[in-house]
C-alpha positions as CSV (number, residue, x, y, z in Angstrom):
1,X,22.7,9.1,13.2
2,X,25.2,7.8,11.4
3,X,25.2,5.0,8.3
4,X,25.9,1.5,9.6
5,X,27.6,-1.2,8.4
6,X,25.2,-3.6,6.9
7,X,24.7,-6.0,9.9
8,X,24.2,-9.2,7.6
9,X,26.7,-11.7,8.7
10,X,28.2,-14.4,6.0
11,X,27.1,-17.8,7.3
12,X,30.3,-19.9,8.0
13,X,31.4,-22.1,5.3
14,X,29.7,-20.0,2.7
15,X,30.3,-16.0,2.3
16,X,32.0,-15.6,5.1
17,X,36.4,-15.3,4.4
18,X,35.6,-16.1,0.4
19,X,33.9,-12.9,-0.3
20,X,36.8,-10.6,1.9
21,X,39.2,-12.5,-0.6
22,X,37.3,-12.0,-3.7
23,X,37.4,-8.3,-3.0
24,X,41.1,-8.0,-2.1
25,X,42.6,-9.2,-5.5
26,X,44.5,-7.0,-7.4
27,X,43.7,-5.7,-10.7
28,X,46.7,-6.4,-13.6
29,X,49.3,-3.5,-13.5
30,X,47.6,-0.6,-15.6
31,X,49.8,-0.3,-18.8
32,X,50.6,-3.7,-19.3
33,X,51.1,-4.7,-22.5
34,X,48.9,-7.9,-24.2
35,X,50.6,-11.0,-23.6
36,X,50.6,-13.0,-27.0
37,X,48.9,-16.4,-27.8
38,X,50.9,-20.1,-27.0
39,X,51.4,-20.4,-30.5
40,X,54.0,-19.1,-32.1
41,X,53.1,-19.5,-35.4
42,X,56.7,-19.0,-37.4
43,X,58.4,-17.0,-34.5
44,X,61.3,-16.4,-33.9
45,X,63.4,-20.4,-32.4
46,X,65.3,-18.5,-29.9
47,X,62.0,-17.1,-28.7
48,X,60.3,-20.5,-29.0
49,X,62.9,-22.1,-27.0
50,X,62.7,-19.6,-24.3
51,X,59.1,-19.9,-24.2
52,X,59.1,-23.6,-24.1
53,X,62.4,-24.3,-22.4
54,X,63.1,-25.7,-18.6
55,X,62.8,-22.2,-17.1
56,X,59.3,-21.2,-18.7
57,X,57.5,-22.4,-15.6
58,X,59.4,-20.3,-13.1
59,X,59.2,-17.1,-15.8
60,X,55.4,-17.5,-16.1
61,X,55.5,-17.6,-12.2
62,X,57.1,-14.7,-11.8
63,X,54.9,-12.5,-14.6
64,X,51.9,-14.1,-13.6
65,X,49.6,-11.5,-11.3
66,X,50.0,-12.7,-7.2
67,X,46.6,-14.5,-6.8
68,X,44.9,-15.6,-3.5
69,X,45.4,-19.6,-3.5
70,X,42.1,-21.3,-4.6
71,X,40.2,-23.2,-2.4
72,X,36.8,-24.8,-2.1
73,X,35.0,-22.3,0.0
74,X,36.3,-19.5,-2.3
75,X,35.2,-20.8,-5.6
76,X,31.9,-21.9,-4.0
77,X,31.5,-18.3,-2.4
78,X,32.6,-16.7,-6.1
79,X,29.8,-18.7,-7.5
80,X,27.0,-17.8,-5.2
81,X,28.2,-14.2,-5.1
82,X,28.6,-14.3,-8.9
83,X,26.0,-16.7,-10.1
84,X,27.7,-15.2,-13.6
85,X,30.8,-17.2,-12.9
86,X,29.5,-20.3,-12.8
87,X,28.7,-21.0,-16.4
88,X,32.6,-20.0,-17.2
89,X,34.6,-22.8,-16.9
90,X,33.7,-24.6,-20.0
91,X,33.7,-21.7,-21.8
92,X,37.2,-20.8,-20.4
93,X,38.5,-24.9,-21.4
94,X,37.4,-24.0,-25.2
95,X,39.1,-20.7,-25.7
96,X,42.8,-20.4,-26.9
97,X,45.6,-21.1,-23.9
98,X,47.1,-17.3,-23.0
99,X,50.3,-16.8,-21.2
100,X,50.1,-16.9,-17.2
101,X,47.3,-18.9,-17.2
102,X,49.3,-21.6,-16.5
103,X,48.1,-24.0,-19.4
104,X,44.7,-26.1,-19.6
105,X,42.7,-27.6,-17.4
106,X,40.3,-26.4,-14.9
107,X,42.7,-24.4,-12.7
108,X,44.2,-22.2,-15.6
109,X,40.6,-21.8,-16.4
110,X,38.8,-20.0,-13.5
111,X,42.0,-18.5,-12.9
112,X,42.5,-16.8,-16.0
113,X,38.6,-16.7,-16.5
114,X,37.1,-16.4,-13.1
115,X,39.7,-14.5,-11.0
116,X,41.2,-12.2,-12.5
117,X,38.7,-11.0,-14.6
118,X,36.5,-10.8,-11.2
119,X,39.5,-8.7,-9.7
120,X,39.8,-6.3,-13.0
121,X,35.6,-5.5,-12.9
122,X,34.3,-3.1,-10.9
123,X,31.9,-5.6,-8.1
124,X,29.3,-2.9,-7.6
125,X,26.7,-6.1,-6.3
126,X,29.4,-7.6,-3.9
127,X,28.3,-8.0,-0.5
128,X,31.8,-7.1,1.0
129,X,32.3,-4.0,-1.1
130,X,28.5,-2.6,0.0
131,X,30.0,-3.1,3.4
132,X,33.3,-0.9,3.0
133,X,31.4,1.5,1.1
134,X,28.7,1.8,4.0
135,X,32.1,1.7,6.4
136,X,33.6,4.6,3.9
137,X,30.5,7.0,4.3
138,X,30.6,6.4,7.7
139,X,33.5,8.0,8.5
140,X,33.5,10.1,6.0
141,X,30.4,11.1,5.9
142,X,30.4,11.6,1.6
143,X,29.4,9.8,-1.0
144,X,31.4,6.8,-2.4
145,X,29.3,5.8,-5.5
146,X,31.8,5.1,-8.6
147,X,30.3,5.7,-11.9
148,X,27.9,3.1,-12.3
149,X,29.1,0.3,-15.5
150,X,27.3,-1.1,-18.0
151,X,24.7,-3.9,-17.0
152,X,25.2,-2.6,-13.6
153,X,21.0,-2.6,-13.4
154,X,21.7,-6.0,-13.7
155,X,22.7,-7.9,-11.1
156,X,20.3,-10.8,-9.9
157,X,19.6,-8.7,-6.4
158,X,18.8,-5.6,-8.7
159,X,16.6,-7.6,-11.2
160,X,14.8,-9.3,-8.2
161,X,13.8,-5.6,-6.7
162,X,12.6,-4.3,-9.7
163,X,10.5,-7.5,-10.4
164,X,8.9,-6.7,-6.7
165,X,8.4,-3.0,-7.3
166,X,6.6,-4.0,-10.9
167,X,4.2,-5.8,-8.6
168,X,3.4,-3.3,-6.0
169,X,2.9,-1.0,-8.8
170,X,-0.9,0.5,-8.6
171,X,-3.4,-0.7,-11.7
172,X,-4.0,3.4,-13.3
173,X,-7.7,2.3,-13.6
174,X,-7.8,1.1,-9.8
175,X,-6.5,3.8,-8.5
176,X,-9.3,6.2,-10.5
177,X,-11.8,3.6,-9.2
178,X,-11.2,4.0,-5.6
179,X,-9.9,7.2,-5.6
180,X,-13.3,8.2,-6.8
181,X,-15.0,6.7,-4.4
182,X,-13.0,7.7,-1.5
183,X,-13.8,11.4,-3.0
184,X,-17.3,10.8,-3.3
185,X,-18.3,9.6,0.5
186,X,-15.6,12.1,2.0
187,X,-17.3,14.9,0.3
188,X,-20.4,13.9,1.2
189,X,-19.1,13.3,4.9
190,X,-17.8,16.8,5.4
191,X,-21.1,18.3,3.7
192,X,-22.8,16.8,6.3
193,X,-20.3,17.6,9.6
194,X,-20.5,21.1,9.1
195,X,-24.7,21.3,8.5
196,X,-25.0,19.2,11.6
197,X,-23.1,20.7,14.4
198,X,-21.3,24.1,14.6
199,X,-18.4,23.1,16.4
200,X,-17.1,21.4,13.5
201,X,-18.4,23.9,10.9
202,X,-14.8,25.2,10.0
203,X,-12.9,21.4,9.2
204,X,-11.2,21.3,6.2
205,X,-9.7,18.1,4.1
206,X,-6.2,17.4,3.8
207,X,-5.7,14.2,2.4
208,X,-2.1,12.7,4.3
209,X,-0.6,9.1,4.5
210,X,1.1,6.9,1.5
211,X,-1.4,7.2,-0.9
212,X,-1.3,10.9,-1.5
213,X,2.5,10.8,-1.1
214,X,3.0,8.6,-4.1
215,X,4.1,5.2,-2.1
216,X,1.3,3.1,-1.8
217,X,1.8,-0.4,-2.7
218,X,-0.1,-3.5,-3.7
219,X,-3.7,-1.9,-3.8
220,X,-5.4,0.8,-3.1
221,X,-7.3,-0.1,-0.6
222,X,-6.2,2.2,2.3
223,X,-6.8,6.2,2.6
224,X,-6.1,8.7,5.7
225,X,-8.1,11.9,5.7
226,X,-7.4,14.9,8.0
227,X,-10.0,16.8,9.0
228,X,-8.2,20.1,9.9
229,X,-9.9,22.7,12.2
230,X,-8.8,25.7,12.8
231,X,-8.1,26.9,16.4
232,X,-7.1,30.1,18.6
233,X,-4.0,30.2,20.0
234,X,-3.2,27.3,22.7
235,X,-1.1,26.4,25.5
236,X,0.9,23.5,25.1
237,X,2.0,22.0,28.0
238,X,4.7,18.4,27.9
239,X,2.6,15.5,29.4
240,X,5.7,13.5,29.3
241,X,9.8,13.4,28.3
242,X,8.8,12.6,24.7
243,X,8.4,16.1,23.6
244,X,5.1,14.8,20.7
245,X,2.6,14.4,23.5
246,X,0.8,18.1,25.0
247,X,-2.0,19.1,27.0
248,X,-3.9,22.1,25.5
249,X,-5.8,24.8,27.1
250,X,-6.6,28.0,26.1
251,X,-4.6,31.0,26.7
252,X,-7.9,33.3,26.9
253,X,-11.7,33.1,26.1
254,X,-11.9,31.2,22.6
255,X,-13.5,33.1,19.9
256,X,-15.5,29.5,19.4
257,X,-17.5,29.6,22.4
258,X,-18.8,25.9,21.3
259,X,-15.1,24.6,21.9
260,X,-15.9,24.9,25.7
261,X,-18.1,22.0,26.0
262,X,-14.9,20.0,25.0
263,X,-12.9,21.4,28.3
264,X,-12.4,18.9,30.8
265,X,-12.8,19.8,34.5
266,X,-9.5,20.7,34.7
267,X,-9.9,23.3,31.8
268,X,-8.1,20.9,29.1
269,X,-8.9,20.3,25.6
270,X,-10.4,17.2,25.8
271,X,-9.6,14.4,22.7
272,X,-11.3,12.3,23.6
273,X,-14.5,14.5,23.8
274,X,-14.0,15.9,20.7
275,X,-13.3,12.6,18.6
276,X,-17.0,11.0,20.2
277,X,-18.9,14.0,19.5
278,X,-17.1,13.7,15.5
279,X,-17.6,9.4,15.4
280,X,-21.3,9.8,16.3
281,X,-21.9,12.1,13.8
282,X,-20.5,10.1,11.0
283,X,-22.4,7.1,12.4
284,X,-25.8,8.4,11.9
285,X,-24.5,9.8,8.7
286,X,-22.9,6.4,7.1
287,X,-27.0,4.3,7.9
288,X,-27.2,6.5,4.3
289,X,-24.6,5.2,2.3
290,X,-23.0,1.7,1.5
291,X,-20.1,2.2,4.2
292,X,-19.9,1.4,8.0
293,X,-17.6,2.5,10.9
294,X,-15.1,0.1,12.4
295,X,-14.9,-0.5,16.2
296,X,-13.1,2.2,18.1
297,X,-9.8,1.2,18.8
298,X,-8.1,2.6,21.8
299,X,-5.5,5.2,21.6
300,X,-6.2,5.1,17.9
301,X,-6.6,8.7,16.7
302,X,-8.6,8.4,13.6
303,X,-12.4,7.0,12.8
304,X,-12.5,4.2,10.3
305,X,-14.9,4.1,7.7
306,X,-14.8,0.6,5.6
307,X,-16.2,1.3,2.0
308,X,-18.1,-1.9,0.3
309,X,-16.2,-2.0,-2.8
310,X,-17.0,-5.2,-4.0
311,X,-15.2,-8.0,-4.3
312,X,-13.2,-5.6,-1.2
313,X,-13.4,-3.2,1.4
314,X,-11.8,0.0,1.2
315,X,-10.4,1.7,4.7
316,X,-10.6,5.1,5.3
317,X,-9.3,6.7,8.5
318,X,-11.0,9.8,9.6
319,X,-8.0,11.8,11.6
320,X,-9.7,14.8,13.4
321,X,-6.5,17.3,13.7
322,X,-6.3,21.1,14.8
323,X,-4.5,23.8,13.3
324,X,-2.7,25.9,15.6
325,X,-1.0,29.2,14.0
326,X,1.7,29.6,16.4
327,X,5.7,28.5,16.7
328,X,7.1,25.2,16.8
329,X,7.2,23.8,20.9
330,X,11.1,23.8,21.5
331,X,11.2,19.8,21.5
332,X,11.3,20.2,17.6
333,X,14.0,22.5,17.4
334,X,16.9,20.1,16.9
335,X,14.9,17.9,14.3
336,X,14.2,18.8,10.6
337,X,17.5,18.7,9.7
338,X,17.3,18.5,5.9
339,X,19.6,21.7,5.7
340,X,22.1,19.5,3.4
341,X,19.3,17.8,1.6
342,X,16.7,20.1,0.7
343,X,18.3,23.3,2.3
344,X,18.0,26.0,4.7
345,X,15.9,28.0,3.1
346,X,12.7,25.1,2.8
347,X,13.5,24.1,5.9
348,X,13.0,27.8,7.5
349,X,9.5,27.4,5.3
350,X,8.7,24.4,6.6
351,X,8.5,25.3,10.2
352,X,6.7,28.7,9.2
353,X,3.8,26.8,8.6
354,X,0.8,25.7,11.0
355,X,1.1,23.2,14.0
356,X,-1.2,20.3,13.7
357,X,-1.9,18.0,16.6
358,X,-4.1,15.1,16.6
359,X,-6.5,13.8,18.9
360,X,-3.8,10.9,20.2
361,X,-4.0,8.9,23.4
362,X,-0.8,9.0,25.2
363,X,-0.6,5.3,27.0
364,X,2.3,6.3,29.3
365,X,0.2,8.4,31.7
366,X,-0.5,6.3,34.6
367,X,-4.6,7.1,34.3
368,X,-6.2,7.4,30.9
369,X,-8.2,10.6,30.3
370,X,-8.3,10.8,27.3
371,X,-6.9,14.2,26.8
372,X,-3.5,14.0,25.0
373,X,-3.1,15.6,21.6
374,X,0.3,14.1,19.9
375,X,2.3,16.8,17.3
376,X,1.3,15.7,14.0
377,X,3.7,16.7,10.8
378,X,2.3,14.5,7.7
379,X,1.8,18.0,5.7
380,X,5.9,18.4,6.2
381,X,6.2,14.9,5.5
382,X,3.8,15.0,2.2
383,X,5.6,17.7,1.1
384,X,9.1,16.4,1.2
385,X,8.0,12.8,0.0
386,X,6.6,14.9,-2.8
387,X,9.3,17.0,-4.2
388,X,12.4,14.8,-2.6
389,X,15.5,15.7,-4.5
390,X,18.1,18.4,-4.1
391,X,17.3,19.5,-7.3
392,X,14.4,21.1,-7.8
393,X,13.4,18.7,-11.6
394,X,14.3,15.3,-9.7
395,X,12.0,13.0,-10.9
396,X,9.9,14.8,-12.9
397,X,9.2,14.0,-16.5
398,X,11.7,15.9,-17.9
399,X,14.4,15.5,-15.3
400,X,16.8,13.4,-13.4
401,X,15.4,10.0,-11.9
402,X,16.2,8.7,-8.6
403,X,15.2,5.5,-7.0
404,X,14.7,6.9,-3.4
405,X,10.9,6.3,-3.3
406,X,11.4,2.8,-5.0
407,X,13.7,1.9,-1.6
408,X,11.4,3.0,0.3
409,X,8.4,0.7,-1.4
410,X,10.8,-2.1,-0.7
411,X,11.3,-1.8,2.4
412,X,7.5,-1.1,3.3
413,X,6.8,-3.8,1.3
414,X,9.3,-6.4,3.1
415,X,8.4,-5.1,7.1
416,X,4.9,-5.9,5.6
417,X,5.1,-9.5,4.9
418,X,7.6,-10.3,7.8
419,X,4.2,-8.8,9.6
420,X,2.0,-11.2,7.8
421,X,4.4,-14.0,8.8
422,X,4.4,-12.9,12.4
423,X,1.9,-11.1,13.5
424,X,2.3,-11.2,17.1
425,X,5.9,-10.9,16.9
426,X,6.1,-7.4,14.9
427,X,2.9,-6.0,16.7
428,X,4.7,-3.1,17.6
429,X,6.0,-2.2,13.8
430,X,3.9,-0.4,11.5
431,X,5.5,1.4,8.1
432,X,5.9,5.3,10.4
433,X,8.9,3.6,11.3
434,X,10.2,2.9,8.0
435,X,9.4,6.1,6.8
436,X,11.3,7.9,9.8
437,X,14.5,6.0,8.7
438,X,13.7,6.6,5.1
439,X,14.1,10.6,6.0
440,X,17.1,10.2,8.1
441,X,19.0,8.6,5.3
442,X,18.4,11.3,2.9
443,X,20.1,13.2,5.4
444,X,22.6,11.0,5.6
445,X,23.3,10.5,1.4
446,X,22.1,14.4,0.7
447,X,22.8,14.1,-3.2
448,X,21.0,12.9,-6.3
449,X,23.7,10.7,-7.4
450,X,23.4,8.5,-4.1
451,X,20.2,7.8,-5.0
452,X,21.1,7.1,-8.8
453,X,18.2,5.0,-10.6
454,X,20.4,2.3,-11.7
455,X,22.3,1.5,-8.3
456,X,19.1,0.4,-7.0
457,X,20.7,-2.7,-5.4
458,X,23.2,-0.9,-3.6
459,X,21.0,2.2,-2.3
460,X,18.1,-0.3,-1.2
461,X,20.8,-2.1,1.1
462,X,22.7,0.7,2.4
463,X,19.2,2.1,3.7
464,X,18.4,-1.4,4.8
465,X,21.4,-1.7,6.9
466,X,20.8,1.9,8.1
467,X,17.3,0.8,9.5
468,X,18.8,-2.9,10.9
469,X,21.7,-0.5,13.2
470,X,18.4,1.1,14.3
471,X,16.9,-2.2,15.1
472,X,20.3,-3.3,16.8
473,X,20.0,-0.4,19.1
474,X,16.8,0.2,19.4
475,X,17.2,4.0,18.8
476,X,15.1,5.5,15.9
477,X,15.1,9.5,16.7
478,X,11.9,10.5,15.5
479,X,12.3,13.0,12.6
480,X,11.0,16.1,13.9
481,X,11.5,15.6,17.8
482,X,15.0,13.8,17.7
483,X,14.1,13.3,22.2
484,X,11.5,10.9,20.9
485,X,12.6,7.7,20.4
486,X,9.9,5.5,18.2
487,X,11.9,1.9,19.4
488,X,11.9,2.1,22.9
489,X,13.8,-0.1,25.0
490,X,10.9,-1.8,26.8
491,X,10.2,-3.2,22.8
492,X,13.8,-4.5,22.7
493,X,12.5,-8.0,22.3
494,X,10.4,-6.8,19.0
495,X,13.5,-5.4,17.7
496,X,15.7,-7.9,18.0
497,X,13.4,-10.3,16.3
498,X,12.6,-8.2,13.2
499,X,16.7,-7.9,12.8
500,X,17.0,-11.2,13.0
501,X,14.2,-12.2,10.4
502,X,15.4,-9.4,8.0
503,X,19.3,-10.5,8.4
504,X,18.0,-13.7,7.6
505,X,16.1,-12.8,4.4
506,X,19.1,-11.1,3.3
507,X,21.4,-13.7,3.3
508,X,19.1,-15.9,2.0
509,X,18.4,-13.3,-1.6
510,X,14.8,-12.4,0.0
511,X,12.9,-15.3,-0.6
512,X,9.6,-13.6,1.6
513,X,9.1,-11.6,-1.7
514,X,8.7,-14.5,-3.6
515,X,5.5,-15.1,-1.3
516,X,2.1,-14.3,-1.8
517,X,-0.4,-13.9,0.8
């Protein structure tokens, strides 16, 4: 896919022609020398009387740098785009008169303050120039990122994100807390599977989902356990054009003669026999500790367990998964494509390892049996959340930071109170999709540097506008199975009203994260 322009539009009479003329000014010529004071101060008359003659005016004209002619929409755009600006005026009135400003008074003031001294800096928080820079690695397909100024942390959208992230920031001793817990009843869980029936005897834990991958947010209150079973070789057969939904049968006798009790009469694996036989297990097992199990809910592929963890609850989905040791279905073999992120070599490693599937209702068959496994790859993903930069020490104590993980918390964080907001509306949304985009632009800006901790404004908004031109065209290629489209058309309607709510915050400076539910 490729980067988008960001799909905000100015509203009229505001941004829209003030910020394109903002951008376009021209710098002073390089090498020009300082241009004295009014004052002459005992200088030469000759000089005086040129300076102050009939002529001066059209002289100063012609030294004077060509300036866009002001107006009110482009001083009112430079203020909201430059909230800096604003203040300068007064301060611009009290300080000494310089040549080419074209005297006192409040027009020599923003001009000389305001306008060229907006043209001369570098306007790395400018709507317009995150635009051409999204528009740049477009067709180029590199990065654009100029070396980063002083204070460049500092602009009032960057200052607002990293207020948000301090609040989505786990308490240490909460974490411990629940963490603890979740250990405690999981352990004691899987103690009891295996004693109680022998066709789960071999399930291991893998813990998966936002919480071991570092990018929780708000509380931790949520945690997905994998239950991983190891199983002979399968045949996977497509159940559909997707390529992430398979019917499994075996390919001879299974060495696990108790795995036959979950065939189905048409010698398929059956999910949904397996994941009944798991949940009543764990609800005889849960009448002995301080937990219950939530209602099934169709399709879903995990069991959840709700922890009393007073004054709250604590969710824990059970996600019964098998391990297959066998080669990647052929619907994967386009995907992955991290080659000029994390390289050639990890991603070779990456699809040595094991095939999971979990037990996953697929709701486009035309009769429900319940015996759909969907490719699972949260180990990949866990693993490339977990050591995400090109180089090998990004983010680590010693090393380079990057803010990659902190754009991704923002964006969770924002599809998660739009969801609040409108429930009904953004049904269909849940924070897989912002992940998937989140992987697809690392692909997209490869390097460290585009990632750079104190550009956090402008990395947060070009993957923003990468996920809004998915939104806009309802195409987000899964990561792994690039045929597998996670917005499908028949959602269009969902789409269009998420882009519409998140254009919307973003002209508006976010105000939903100023909310508190």
């Amino acid at each position: 896919p490729q980067p988008p322009r960001l799909s905000a539009a100015p509203r009229t009479g505001e941004t829209g022609g003030a910020c394109g003329k903002l951008a376009s000014l021209a710098p002073t010529r390089p090498g020009h020398p300082p241009i004295p004071p009014s004052g002459t101060d005992g200088a030469d008359p000759v000089r005086e009387q040129q300076r102050t003659g009939p002529a001066a005016s059209g002289r100063r004209r012609r030294l004077r740098p060509r300036m866009a002619p002001t107006d009110h929409h482009h001083l009112v755009a430079r203020c909201r785009c430059r909230p800096d600006l604003a203040a300068r005026p007064a301060a611009a009135a009290a300080a000494p008169q310089q040549h080419g400003g074209s005297g006192a008074g409040p027009a020599g003031g923003a001009r000389s303050g305001g306008r060229a001294a907006a043209a001369r800096a570098p306007l790395r928080g400018h709507p317009t120039l995150r635009r051409r820079r999204a528009a740049a690695e477009a067709e180029g397909g590199r990065s654009v990122r100029a070396a980063a100024p002083d204070g460049a942390a500092g602009t009032p959208l960057a200052l607002r994100l990293r207020e948000v992230l301090s609040r989505l920031s786990l308490g240490r001793q909460d974490v411990s807390d629940a963490s603890g817990l979740v250990n405690q009843v999981v352990s004691h869980l899987i103690q009891a599977i295996r004693s109680q029936d022998g066709s789960f005897s071999s399930i291991e834990r893998l813990g998966a989902g936002s919480y071991y991958e570092h990018v929780k947010i708000s509380e931790p209150n949520e945690f997905d356990i994998m239950l991983v079973m190891p199983v002979a070789r399968l045949q996977l057969d497509e159940c559909d054009d997707t390529g992430a939904y398979y019917y499994l049968t075996f390919k001879r006798n299974p060495k696990e003669k108790y795995l036959l009790k979950f065939l189905d009469e048409d010698k398929k694996l059956s999910a949904f026999k397996m994941l009944q036989a798991l949940r009543e297990i764990i609800k005889r097992e849960v009448k002995n500790i301080k937990m219950s199990v939530k209602r099934k809910k169709a399709g879903s592929p995990a069991i959840t367990l709700l922890i009393k963890n007073p004054p709250a609850e604590i969710s824990v989905d059970i996600i019964l998964t098998l391990e297959v040791q066998q080669s990647w279905p052929p619907s994967t073999q386009d995907g992955l494509k991290i080659e000029q992120w994390l390289g050639r070599k990890v991603r070779g490693e990456f699809r040595n390892k094991s095939l999971y599937l979990v037990a996953k209702q697929n709701k486009n068959e035309k009769v429900l049996k319940g015996n759909t496994w969907r490719l699972s790859f949260s180990h990949i993903e866990k693993a490339m959340m977990n050591n995400h930069g090109r180089s090998k020490t990004c983010c680590e104590s010693d090393g380079p930071k990057c803010c990659r993980k902190s754009c991704l918390k923002l964006l969770k964080y924002l599809v998660e109170q739009l969801k609040m907001e409108y429930p009904k509306e953004l049904e269909k949304f849940c924070s897989y999709h912002v992940k998937t985009a989140f992987f697809h632009s690392c692909v997209m800006w490869p390097n460290d540097t585009d990632w750079h901790v104190g550009d956090l404004d402008h990395c947060f908004q070009k993957y923003l506008g990468y996920f809004l031109h998915c939104l806009q065209k309802s195409q987000l290629p899964h990561f792994f199975i690039p045929k597998y489209n996670l917005l499908s058309l028949e959602d269009k309607a969902s789409s269009d009203f998420l882009l519409r709510q998140i254009n919307d915050e973003l002209n508006n400076g976010f105000p939903i994260f100023q909310k508190s539910y």
